[in-house]
C-alpha positions, 0 to 999 in steps of 0.5 A, spaced: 641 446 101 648 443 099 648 440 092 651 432 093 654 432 087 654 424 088 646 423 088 642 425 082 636 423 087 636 426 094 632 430 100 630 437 099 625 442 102 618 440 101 611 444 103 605 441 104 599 444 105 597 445 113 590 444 116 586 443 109 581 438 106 586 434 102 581 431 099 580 437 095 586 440 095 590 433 091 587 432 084 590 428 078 596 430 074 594 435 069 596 431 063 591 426 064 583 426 061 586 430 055 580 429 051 575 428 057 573 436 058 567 433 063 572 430 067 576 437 069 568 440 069 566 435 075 573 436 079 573 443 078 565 443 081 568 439 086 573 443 089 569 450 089 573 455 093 577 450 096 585 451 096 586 446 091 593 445 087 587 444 081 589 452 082 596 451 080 596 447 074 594 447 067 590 441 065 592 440 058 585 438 056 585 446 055 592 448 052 588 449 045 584 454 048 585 462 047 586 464 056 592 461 055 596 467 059 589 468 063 590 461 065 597 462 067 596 469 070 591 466 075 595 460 077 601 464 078 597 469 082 594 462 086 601 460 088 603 466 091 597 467 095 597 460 098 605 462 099 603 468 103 597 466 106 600 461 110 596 454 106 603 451 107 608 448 111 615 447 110 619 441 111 626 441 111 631 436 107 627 431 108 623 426 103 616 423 103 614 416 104 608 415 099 604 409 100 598 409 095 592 405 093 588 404 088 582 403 086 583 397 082 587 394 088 594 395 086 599 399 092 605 402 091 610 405 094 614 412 093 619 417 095 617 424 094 624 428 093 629 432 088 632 430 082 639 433 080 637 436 073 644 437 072 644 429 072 639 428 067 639 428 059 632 428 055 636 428 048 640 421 045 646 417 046 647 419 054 651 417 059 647 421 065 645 418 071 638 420 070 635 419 063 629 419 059 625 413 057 621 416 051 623 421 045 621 428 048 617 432 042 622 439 042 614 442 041 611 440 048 617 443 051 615 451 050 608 451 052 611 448 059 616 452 061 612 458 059 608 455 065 614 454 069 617 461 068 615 466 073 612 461 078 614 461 084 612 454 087 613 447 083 608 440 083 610 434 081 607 429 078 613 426 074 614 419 077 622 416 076 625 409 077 630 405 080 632 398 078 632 396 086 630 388 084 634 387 091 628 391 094 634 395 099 632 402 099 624 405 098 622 398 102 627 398 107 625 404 109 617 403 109 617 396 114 620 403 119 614 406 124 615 413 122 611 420 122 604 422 118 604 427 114 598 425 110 592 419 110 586 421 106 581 418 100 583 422 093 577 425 089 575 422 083 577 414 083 584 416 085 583 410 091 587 413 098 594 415 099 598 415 105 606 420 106 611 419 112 617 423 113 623 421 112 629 425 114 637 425 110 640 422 115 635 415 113 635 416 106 641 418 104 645 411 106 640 407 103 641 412 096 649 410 096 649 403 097 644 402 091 648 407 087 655 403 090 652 395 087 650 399 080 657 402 079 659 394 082 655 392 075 658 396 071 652 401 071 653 409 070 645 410 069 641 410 076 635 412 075 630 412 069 624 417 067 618 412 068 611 418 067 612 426 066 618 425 060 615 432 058 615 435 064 621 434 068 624 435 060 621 442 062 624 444 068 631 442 065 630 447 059 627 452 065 633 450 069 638 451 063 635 458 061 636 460 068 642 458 070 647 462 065 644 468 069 648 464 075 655 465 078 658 458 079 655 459 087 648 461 085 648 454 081 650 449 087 645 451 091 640 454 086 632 451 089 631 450 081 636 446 079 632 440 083 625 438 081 620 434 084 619 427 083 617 421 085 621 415 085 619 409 086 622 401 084 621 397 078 620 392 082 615 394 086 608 389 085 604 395 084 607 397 079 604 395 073 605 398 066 599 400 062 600 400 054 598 408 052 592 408 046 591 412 041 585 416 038 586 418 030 581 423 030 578 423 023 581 417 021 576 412 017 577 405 013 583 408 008 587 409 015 585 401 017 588 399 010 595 404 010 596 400 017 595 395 014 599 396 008 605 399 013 605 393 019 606 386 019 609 380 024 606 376 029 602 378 033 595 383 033 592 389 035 585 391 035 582 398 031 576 400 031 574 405 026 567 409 026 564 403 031 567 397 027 572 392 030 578 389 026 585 386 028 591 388 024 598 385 024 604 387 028 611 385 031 611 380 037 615 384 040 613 389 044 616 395 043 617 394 036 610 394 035 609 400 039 614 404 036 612 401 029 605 404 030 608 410 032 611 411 026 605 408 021 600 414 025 605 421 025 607 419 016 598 418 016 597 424 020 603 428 016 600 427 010 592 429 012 593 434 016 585 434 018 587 428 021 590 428 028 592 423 033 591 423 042 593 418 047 589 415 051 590 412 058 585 406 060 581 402 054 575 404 058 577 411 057 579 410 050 572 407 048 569 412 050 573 417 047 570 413 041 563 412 042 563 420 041 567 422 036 568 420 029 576 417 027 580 410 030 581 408 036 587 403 036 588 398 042 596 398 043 599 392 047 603 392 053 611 393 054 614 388 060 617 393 065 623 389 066 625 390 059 626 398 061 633 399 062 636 395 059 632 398 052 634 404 054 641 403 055 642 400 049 637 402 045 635 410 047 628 413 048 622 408 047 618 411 042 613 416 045 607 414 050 610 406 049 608 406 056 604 408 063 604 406 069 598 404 070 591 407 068 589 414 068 585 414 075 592 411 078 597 417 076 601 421 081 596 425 085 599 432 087 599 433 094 607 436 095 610 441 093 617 445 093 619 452 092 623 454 084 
């Protein structure tokens, strides 16, 4: 494939799996349910001895545990024998419409298609097209890529954003009638989702005028990292330490120098940002008090510590109340190390971490999603986990993938 220096975000070559039971091969993105070993229990006795993309990722919920390199042999060995076993079939330059539903009534559109790493930056001030809305921690990186290195195929569940409020590009090419790839319920709450083909030659003039108006506005930044910060941070250092090894021609047409994505609009009416909540593991009345000591203005939040509910002053501001968090949590968890910190998607969830272990569980608020760009552009990465894109059951399922 021919990289088109000019697009950061483009068609690429897509597999997706061919005569398979979809509602067992499509599972949740593996940096979901963390703290809820159960969840991955019950999906992995779902799917059996199915083919299943749950057989080719590394849920998080175990990255503690001691199998880690099993873990990774065993994937890495699936890969292949799903390549070479005929699961799928390739689709070439090309992107997929994605129409997804969830069960909490929300819909969504998204394009399936690559991102030019050498367009992106995760590190701060950054004049790149494509960049990161939250700090990536330099220590979630290593165990990443050493899932990644030696794999033969990528799934993605990073979500990317465009700042279409004109509704010109995704939108204008879902009011098309075009060819089904898949239709079919997801497992586990996920709801139901729908891809369509897109050739090139559909998307790639809806792709230059949307970067056209940003340029007539002034913009050099197109495209900001909504979901999977850590992940598409991962395959830019893959990409990085592969590349040196590359003559200048290897490098253009490289199939690691793109990533899967899926991109959607801001605007769209069914994206909705969630706020990311936070379990202290270990936390007791003193933490209460050292938040209390540390925070302050004119809003409130929730904690509830070992059963008991209390609210605690924080900025009005929403991303400063975030980011204030944050910071009072890391200096906490700094100096007592028995203390740990995890991020829940879901209030549901997150009382359900805490009705069974011992520590805080803090209620965060919400960011406005139209703040998004213009923070980034003007004030850097978002502290981490200021936001998701809704709950936990509404994340980025993997059906397709792509060759590394």
């Amino acid at each position: 494939m021919k990289i088109n220096s000019m697009k950061p975000i483009c068609p690429v070559n897509i597999l997706i799996p061919r005569n398979a039971d979809f509602s067992k091969w499509a599972v949740v993105a593996c940096d979901q349910f963390t703290s809820q070993p159960d969840y991955w229990q019950r999906l992995d006795g779902y799917v059996g001895e199915a083919p299943s993309t749950l057989r080719l990722i590394y849920p998080e919920v175990y990255l503690g545990e001691s199998d880690g390199d099993k873990r990774i042999s065993d994937i890495h060995r699936a890969m292949k024998d799903y390549l070479n076993g005929g699961i799928f079939e390739e689709h070439e330059n090309c992107c997929v419409l994605v129409r997804r539903t969830t069960i909490f009534g929300h819909e969504r559109l998204g394009l399936v298609m690559g991102v030019d790493l050498e367009q992106y930056r995760f590190t701060h001030p950054s004049d790149s097209a494509v960049r990161s809305t939250e700090d990536v921690v330099a220590s979630r990186i290593p165990p990443r890529v050493r899932i990644r290195r030696g794999a033969p195929l990528e799934l993605p569940h990073v979500i990317l954003l465009i700042d279409d409020e004109k509704k010109a590009v995704i939108e204008t090419l879902a009011a098309q009638d075009r060819e089904i790839l898949y239709d079919f319920d997801l497992n586990m709450q996920g709801g139901h989702i729908t891809g369509y083909k897109v050739g090139a030659d559909e998307i790639d003039g809806l792709l230059c005028g949307y970067i056209s108006r940003k340029r007539e506005e002034g913009k050099d930044f197109f495209v900001a990292v909504g979901d999977g910060n850590h992940s598409l941070a991962s395959a830019k250092a893959y990409w990085e330490e592969i590349r040196d090894t590359l003559s200048e021609e290897e490098r253009q047409t490289h199939p690691a120098r793109y990533a899967l994505c899926e991109v959607e609009n801001l605007y769209d009416d069914g994206i909705i940002f969630e706020p990311i909540h936070r379990f202290v593991f270990g936390a007791d009345g003193a933490f209460e008090e050292y938040l209390k000591s540390r925070l302050g203005g004119g809003a409130r939040m929730s904690v509830y510590t070992n059963g008991l509910r209390t609210e605690i002053d924080v900025p009005e501001n929403s991303a400063e109340s975030i980011s204030s968090v944050q910071k009072a949590i890391e200096e906490y968890v700094s100096l007592h190390p028995e203390c740990s910190v995890d991020y829940i998607h879901g209030e549901d969830n997150l009382m359900s971490v805490a009705s069974r272990e011992k520590g805080a569980a803090l209620v965060m608020p919400s960011m406005r999603k139209q703040e998004l760009f213009s923070y980034v552009e003007t004030h850097g990465a978002l502290c981490k986990k200021t936001f998701s894109m809704g709950e936990a059951q509404e994340k980025r399922y993997y059906v397709e993938a792509k060759r590394i």
